[in-house]
N, C-alpha and C positions, 0 to 999 in steps of 0.2 A: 802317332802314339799319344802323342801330349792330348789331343781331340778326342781322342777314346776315353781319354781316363777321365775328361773334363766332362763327359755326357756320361761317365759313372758317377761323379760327383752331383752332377744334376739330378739324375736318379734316385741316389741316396739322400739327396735334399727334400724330394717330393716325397719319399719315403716316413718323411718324419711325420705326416698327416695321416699312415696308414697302418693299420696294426695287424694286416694281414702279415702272410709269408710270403717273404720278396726273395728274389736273385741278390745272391751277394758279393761286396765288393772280391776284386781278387788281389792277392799278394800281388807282389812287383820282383821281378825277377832280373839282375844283368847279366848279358851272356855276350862278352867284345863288348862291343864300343853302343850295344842297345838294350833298351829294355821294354821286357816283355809283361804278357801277365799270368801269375801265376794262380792257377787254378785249387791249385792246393795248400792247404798252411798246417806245412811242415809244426808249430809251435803246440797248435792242439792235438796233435796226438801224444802230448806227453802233461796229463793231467794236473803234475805237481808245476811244470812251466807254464802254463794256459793261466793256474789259479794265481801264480805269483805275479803275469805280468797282468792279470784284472787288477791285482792289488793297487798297481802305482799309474792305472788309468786314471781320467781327473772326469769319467763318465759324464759328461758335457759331451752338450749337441747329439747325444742316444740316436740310432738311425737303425731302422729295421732292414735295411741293404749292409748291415755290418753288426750281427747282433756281438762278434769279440770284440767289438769297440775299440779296434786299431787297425793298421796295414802295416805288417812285416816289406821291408826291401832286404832281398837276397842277392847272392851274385857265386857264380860258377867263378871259380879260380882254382886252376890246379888239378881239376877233379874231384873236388870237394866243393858241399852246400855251407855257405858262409852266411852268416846271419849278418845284415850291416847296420838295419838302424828299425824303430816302432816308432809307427806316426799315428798319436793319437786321437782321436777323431774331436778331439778340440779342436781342431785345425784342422784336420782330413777334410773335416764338411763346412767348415767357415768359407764365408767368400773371401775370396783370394787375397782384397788387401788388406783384411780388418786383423786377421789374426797370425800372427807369426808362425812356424812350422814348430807344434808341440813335441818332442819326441820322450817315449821312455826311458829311463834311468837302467840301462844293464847290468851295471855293478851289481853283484850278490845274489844273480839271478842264476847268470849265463857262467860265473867264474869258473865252475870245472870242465867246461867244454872251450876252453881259451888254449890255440898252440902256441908255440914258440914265439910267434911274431905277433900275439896279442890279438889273433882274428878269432871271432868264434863259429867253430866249423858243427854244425848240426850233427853230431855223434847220436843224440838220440831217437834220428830218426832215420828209418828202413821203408823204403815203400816207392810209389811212382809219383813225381811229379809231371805233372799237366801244364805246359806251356803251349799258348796259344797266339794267336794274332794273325791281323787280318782282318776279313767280314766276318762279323757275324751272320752264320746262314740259318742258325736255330735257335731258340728260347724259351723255355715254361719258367714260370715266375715262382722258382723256389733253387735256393743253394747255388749249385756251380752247373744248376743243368743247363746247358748252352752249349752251343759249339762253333765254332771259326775254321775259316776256310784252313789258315794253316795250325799244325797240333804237332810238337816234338815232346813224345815221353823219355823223362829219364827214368831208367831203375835204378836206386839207393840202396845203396847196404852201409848205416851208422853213418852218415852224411857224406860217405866215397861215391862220387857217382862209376858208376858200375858198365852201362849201357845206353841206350838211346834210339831210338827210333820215330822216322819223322814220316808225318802222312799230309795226305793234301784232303781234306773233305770238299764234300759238294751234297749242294740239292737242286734237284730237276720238279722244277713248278708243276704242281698238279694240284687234284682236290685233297685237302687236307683231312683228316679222320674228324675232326670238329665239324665242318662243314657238309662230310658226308652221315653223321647223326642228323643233320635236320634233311637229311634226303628221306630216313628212314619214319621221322615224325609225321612225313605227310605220305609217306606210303605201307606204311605197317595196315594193314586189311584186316578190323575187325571182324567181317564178315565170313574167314574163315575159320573165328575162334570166339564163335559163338559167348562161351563162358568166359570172355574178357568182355563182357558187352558193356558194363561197368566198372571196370577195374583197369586201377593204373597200372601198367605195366613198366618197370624198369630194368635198361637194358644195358651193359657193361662191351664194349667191343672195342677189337685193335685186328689191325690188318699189315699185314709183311706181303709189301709190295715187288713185283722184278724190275731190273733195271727199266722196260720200256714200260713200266708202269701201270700194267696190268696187276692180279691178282696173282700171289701166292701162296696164301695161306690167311684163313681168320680164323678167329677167336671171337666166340661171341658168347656172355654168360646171363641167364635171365634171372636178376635178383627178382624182380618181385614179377608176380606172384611169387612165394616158395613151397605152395600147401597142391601146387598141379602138378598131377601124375608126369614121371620123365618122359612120357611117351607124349605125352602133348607138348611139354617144352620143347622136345628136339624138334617137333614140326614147327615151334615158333623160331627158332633158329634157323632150320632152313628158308623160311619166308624173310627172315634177317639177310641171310648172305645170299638170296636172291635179286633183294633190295640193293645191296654193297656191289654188287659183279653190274649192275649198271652202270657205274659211276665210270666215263672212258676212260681217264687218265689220272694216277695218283700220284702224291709227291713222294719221290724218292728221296730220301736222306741219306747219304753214303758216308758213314766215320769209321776210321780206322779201317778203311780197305771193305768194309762190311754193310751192305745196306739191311738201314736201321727198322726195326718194328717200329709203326705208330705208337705213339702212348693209346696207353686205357684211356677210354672217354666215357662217359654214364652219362644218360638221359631219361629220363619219365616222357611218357607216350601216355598221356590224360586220354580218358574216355569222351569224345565230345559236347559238349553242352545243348540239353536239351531246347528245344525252340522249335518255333512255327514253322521256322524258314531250316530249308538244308543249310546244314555246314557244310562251309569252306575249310581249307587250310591252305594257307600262303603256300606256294610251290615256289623254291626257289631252284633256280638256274642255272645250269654247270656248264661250263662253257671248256 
Protein backbone atom coordinates (compact mmCIF):
# COMPACT_ATOMS: atom_id res chain seq x y z
CA UNK A 1 0.00 0.00 0.00
CA UNK A 2 2.70 2.43 1.24
CA UNK A 3 4.05 1.72 -2.83
CA UNK A 4 0.82 2.66 -4.27
CA UNK A 5 0.40 5.75 -2.66
CA UNK A 6 4.24 6.77 -3.20
CA UNK A 7 3.64 6.37 -7.21
CA UNK A 8 0.54 8.66 -6.48
CA UNK A 9 2.74 11.03 -5.05
CA UNK A 10 5.09 10.77 -7.93
CA UNK A 11 2.15 11.25 -10.13
CA UNK A 12 1.02 14.37 -8.57
CA UNK A 13 4.67 15.61 -8.65
CA UNK A 14 4.80 15.30 -12.48
CA UNK A 15 1.45 16.89 -12.49
CA UNK A 16 2.68 20.15 -11.29
CA UNK A 17 4.27 20.64 -15.15
CA UNK A 18 0.83 19.91 -16.56
CA UNK A 19 -2.37 21.93 -16.78
CA UNK A 20 -4.19 19.34 -18.42
CA UNK A 21 -7.00 17.24 -16.54
CA UNK A 22 -5.30 14.41 -14.46
CA UNK A 23 -6.59 11.48 -12.26
CA UNK A 24 -6.90 12.43 -8.97
CA UNK A 25 -5.34 11.66 -5.80
CA UNK A 26 -7.70 9.50 -3.43
CA UNK A 27 -8.77 9.89 0.09
CA UNK A 28 -7.39 7.23 2.59
CA UNK A 29 -9.60 5.18 4.21
CA UNK A 30 -8.87 2.55 7.57
CA UNK A 31 -10.94 -0.42 7.74
CA UNK A 32 -9.08 -3.08 10.95
CA UNK A 33 -5.63 -2.91 11.09
CA UNK A 34 -5.38 -1.36 7.02
CA UNK A 35 -5.65 1.12 4.78
CA UNK A 36 -7.21 1.58 1.88
CA UNK A 37 -8.06 4.25 -0.92
CA UNK A 38 -10.69 5.96 -1.04
CA UNK A 39 -12.34 6.86 -4.22
CA UNK A 40 -14.67 9.32 -2.86
CA UNK A 41 -14.45 12.48 -0.78
CA UNK A 42 -17.02 12.42 1.40
CA UNK A 43 -16.04 16.39 2.41
CA UNK A 44 -16.99 17.99 -1.03
CA UNK A 45 -20.41 17.20 -1.10
CA UNK A 46 -21.12 19.58 1.37
CA UNK A 47 -20.29 22.94 -0.12
CA UNK A 48 -20.18 25.09 3.07
CA UNK A 49 -17.28 22.24 4.55
CA UNK A 50 -15.20 22.04 1.04
CA UNK A 51 -15.25 26.20 1.17
CA UNK A 52 -14.18 26.39 4.90
CA UNK A 53 -11.56 23.67 4.84
CA UNK A 54 -9.89 25.73 1.37
CA UNK A 55 -9.87 28.51 3.76
CA UNK A 56 -7.11 27.13 6.17
CA UNK A 57 -5.15 25.26 3.06
CA UNK A 58 -1.70 27.10 3.03
CA UNK A 59 -2.25 26.39 -1.18
CA UNK A 60 1.55 25.49 -1.64
CA UNK A 61 2.97 23.08 -3.94
CA UNK A 62 -0.91 23.35 -6.15
CA UNK A 63 -0.86 19.82 -8.16
CA UNK A 64 -3.40 19.18 -10.82
CA UNK A 65 -3.63 15.37 -9.43
CA UNK A 66 -5.34 17.11 -6.33
CA UNK A 67 -7.14 20.17 -7.48
CA UNK A 68 -9.08 20.34 -3.36
CA UNK A 69 -5.66 20.75 -2.32
CA UNK A 70 -5.54 18.12 0.53
CA UNK A 71 -6.29 14.30 1.46
CA UNK A 72 -8.90 13.42 3.95
CA UNK A 73 -7.78 10.08 6.14
CA UNK A 74 -11.02 8.37 7.34
CA UNK A 75 -11.69 5.17 9.18
CA UNK A 76 -14.87 2.73 9.67
CA UNK A 77 -15.45 2.32 13.39
CA UNK A 78 -18.63 1.26 14.82
CA UNK A 79 -20.41 1.65 11.55
CA UNK A 80 -19.86 4.98 11.29
CA UNK A 81 -17.69 7.38 8.65
CA UNK A 82 -15.21 9.22 10.98
CA UNK A 83 -13.23 11.89 9.70
CA UNK A 84 -9.43 11.61 11.36
CA UNK A 85 -7.14 14.00 10.03
CA UNK A 86 -6.39 16.84 6.38
CA UNK A 87 -3.11 16.43 4.85
CA UNK A 88 -2.33 19.35 3.10
CA UNK A 89 -0.67 19.24 0.05
CA UNK A 90 2.18 21.35 1.65
CA UNK A 91 3.51 18.21 2.55
CA UNK A 92 1.20 15.70 0.60
CA UNK A 93 3.65 16.41 -2.43
CA UNK A 94 6.88 17.62 -0.69
CA UNK A 95 9.55 15.01 -0.81
CA UNK A 96 9.44 12.93 2.13
CA UNK A 97 12.27 14.38 4.17
CA UNK A 98 12.16 18.20 3.63
CA UNK A 99 8.76 18.92 4.86
CA UNK A 100 6.93 17.64 7.99
CA UNK A 101 3.19 16.29 7.80
CA UNK A 102 1.00 19.70 7.43
CA UNK A 103 -2.27 18.85 8.60
CA UNK A 104 -5.54 21.11 8.93
CA UNK A 105 -6.87 22.91 11.90
CA UNK A 106 -10.69 21.12 12.49
CA UNK A 107 -11.58 23.20 15.30
CA UNK A 108 -14.80 25.41 14.05
CA UNK A 109 -15.15 23.62 11.20
CA UNK A 110 -16.15 20.09 12.01
CA UNK A 111 -17.65 21.09 15.77
CA UNK A 112 -21.22 20.10 15.28
CA UNK A 113 -20.62 16.80 13.84
CA UNK A 114 -18.26 15.92 17.05
CA UNK A 115 -19.99 12.72 19.33
CA UNK A 116 -19.69 12.00 22.61
CA UNK A 117 -16.05 10.85 22.56
CA UNK A 118 -14.84 13.68 20.61
CA UNK A 119 -14.72 11.67 17.02
CA UNK A 120 -16.10 13.43 14.07
CA UNK A 121 -18.56 11.00 12.43
CA UNK A 122 -19.43 12.35 8.68
CA UNK A 123 -23.32 13.06 9.43
CA UNK A 124 -23.46 15.13 6.50
CA UNK A 125 -22.83 12.78 4.15
CA UNK A 126 -25.40 10.10 2.46
CA UNK A 127 -24.22 8.31 -0.62
CA UNK A 128 -21.50 5.39 -1.69
CA UNK A 129 -18.17 5.03 -0.85
CA UNK A 130 -15.65 3.41 -3.41
CA UNK A 131 -12.95 1.53 -1.72
CA UNK A 132 -10.48 -0.08 -3.67
CA UNK A 133 -7.04 -1.91 -3.84
CA UNK A 134 -5.02 -3.99 -5.56
CA UNK A 135 -4.05 -3.62 -9.32
CA UNK A 136 -4.84 -1.31 -11.10
CA UNK A 137 -6.46 -2.90 -14.20
CA UNK A 138 -8.09 0.54 -15.79
CA UNK A 139 -7.33 4.22 -16.26
CA UNK A 140 -8.30 7.55 -18.26
CA UNK A 141 -6.68 10.50 -17.14
CA UNK A 142 -9.44 12.54 -15.52
CA UNK A 143 -11.08 12.32 -11.72
CA UNK A 144 -11.48 8.91 -9.86
CA UNK A 145 -12.07 7.05 -13.51
CA UNK A 146 -9.83 3.94 -12.76
CA UNK A 147 -10.57 0.73 -11.47
CA UNK A 148 -8.66 -1.99 -9.31
CA UNK A 149 -8.86 -5.58 -9.21
CA UNK A 150 -10.51 -5.34 -5.70
CA UNK A 151 -13.71 -2.66 -5.00
CA UNK A 152 -15.93 -2.92 -1.73
CA UNK A 153 -18.91 -0.27 -1.91
CA UNK A 154 -20.31 0.99 1.27
CA UNK A 155 -23.96 2.65 1.17
CA UNK A 156 -24.14 5.76 3.85
CA UNK A 157 -27.12 7.17 5.09
CA UNK A 158 -25.65 10.72 7.46
CA UNK A 159 -22.17 8.90 7.91
CA UNK A 160 -24.05 5.23 9.33
CA UNK A 161 -22.67 2.91 7.26
CA UNK A 162 -25.76 1.04 6.08
CA UNK A 163 -24.55 -1.75 3.74
CA UNK A 164 -21.71 -3.07 1.70
CA UNK A 165 -20.88 -4.98 -1.13
CA UNK A 166 -17.56 -6.39 -2.34
CA UNK A 167 -16.66 -7.29 -6.13
CA UNK A 168 -13.56 -8.69 -7.60
CA UNK A 169 -12.99 -6.79 -11.15
CA UNK A 170 -10.90 -8.12 -14.16
CA UNK A 171 -9.83 -7.35 -17.60
CA UNK A 172 -9.02 -9.99 -20.40
CA UNK A 173 -6.29 -8.40 -22.80
CA UNK A 174 -7.62 -7.62 -26.23
CA UNK A 175 -7.63 -4.77 -28.71
CA UNK A 176 -8.54 -1.70 -27.14
CA UNK A 177 -11.38 0.87 -28.82
CA UNK A 178 -8.26 3.46 -29.09
CA UNK A 179 -6.31 1.04 -30.99
CA UNK A 180 -9.19 -0.29 -32.93
CA UNK A 181 -9.91 3.63 -34.34
CA UNK A 182 -6.56 3.47 -36.17
CA UNK A 183 -7.86 0.17 -37.80
CA UNK A 184 -10.72 2.24 -39.10
CA UNK A 185 -8.12 5.33 -40.30
CA UNK A 186 -6.67 2.96 -42.74
CA UNK A 187 -9.58 1.20 -43.86
CA UNK A 188 -12.48 3.72 -44.11
CA UNK A 189 -12.96 3.34 -48.29
CA UNK A 190 -13.51 6.49 -49.85
CA UNK A 191 -14.30 5.01 -52.90
CA UNK A 192 -17.65 4.07 -51.85
CA UNK A 193 -18.61 7.63 -50.78
CA UNK A 194 -17.81 9.35 -53.51
CA UNK A 195 -18.97 12.98 -51.94
CA UNK A 196 -16.27 12.56 -49.03
CA UNK A 197 -13.78 12.70 -51.71
CA UNK A 198 -12.40 15.76 -49.96
CA UNK A 199 -13.81 16.02 -46.83
CA UNK A 200 -12.72 15.15 -43.40
CA UNK A 201 -14.71 12.95 -41.86
CA UNK A 202 -15.22 12.68 -38.01
CA UNK A 203 -16.09 9.61 -36.31
CA UNK A 204 -17.37 9.11 -32.61
CA UNK A 205 -17.45 5.11 -31.52
CA UNK A 206 -17.75 2.77 -28.51
CA UNK A 207 -18.14 -0.98 -28.59
CA UNK A 208 -19.90 -3.47 -25.56
CA UNK A 209 -17.78 -6.31 -25.92
CA UNK A 210 -18.96 -10.35 -24.69
CA UNK A 211 -17.09 -12.08 -22.34
CA UNK A 212 -14.96 -14.06 -25.15
CA UNK A 213 -14.47 -10.96 -26.73
CA UNK A 214 -16.32 -10.73 -29.62
CA UNK A 215 -18.90 -8.09 -30.60
CA UNK A 216 -22.02 -6.98 -28.90
CA UNK A 217 -23.18 -4.18 -29.68
CA UNK A 218 -21.69 -0.65 -31.22
CA UNK A 219 -22.24 2.76 -31.35
CA UNK A 220 -21.07 4.61 -33.95
CA UNK A 221 -21.93 8.59 -34.46
CA UNK A 222 -20.75 10.50 -37.74
CA UNK A 223 -20.16 14.25 -36.40
CA UNK A 224 -18.88 15.50 -39.31
CA UNK A 225 -19.92 15.89 -42.10
CA UNK A 226 -23.46 17.03 -40.59
CA UNK A 227 -25.09 18.73 -43.70
CA UNK A 228 -25.17 14.52 -45.58
CA UNK A 229 -28.46 13.14 -46.04
CA UNK A 230 -29.13 10.16 -42.94
CA UNK A 231 -29.38 7.94 -45.57
CA UNK A 232 -25.88 8.16 -46.61
CA UNK A 233 -24.54 8.47 -43.10
CA UNK A 234 -26.20 5.09 -42.04
CA UNK A 235 -24.31 3.45 -44.99
CA UNK A 236 -21.07 5.13 -43.52
CA UNK A 237 -21.87 3.56 -40.32
CA UNK A 238 -22.37 0.42 -41.63
CA UNK A 239 -18.79 0.40 -43.41
CA UNK A 240 -17.73 1.54 -39.77
CA UNK A 241 -18.91 -1.52 -37.87
CA UNK A 242 -17.85 -3.57 -40.78
CA UNK A 243 -14.35 -2.21 -40.10
CA UNK A 244 -14.90 -2.94 -36.12
CA UNK A 245 -16.21 -6.89 -36.48
CA UNK A 246 -12.60 -7.48 -37.83
CA UNK A 247 -10.95 -6.83 -35.07
CA UNK A 248 -10.51 -10.87 -33.51
CA UNK A 249 -10.35 -10.12 -30.05
CA UNK A 250 -11.49 -7.11 -27.69
CA UNK A 251 -10.71 -6.12 -24.22
CA UNK A 252 -13.14 -6.95 -21.83
CA UNK A 253 -13.44 -4.87 -18.74
CA UNK A 254 -15.57 -6.69 -16.16
CA UNK A 255 -16.70 -4.03 -12.83
CA UNK A 256 -18.99 -4.72 -10.57
CA UNK A 257 -20.07 -8.14 -11.96
CA UNK A 258 -20.76 -6.17 -15.34
CA UNK A 259 -18.79 -6.03 -18.44
CA UNK A 260 -18.01 -2.47 -19.21
CA UNK A 261 -18.77 -0.48 -22.60
CA UNK A 262 -15.51 1.06 -24.08
CA UNK A 263 -15.22 4.66 -23.74
CA UNK A 264 -16.27 7.04 -26.67
CA UNK A 265 -13.27 7.55 -28.69
CA UNK A 266 -13.30 10.34 -31.77
CA UNK A 267 -11.12 10.46 -34.62
CA UNK A 268 -10.74 12.61 -38.03
CA UNK A 269 -10.34 10.33 -41.05
CA UNK A 270 -8.37 13.28 -43.43
CA UNK A 271 -8.87 13.17 -47.11
CA UNK A 272 -5.50 11.97 -48.55
CA UNK A 273 -3.01 14.27 -49.72
CA UNK A 274 -2.70 14.88 -53.06
CA UNK A 275 0.64 13.78 -55.07
CA UNK A 276 2.43 12.14 -57.87
CA UNK A 277 2.86 9.05 -56.08
CA UNK A 278 -0.19 6.72 -54.50
CA UNK A 279 -0.76 7.10 -50.89
CA UNK A 280 -0.11 4.83 -48.35
CA UNK A 281 -1.40 4.62 -44.96
CA UNK A 282 0.56 2.84 -42.20
CA UNK A 283 -1.51 -0.42 -41.35
CA UNK A 284 -1.13 -1.41 -38.18
CA UNK A 285 -1.15 -4.90 -36.72
CA UNK A 286 -3.44 -6.71 -34.31
CA UNK A 287 -2.24 -9.61 -33.10
Amino acid sequence: MARKLLLFHLLCFCCLFSAQATGQISDLIIIGKDTFMLQTCPIEHDSILSKQVSERLSQEDFCTACWRGYQATWQIEEDKLILKKIEDSKSLFAYPDTVPEVTVDLNGIFDQYQDKRGRIVASWFSGELKVVSGEQIYYVHMGFNREYENETDYQVEQGRIISKTSYRNSIKKGTSIKDAMDLIKTQFNRDYFPELANTKVVISCSVLPKADGSIDSIEVHIIRPDSIMEERKNLYIEHICEILKKVPQWEVLTVRNKIRKTERWTISVSPPKKTNKRNFYTMKVFR
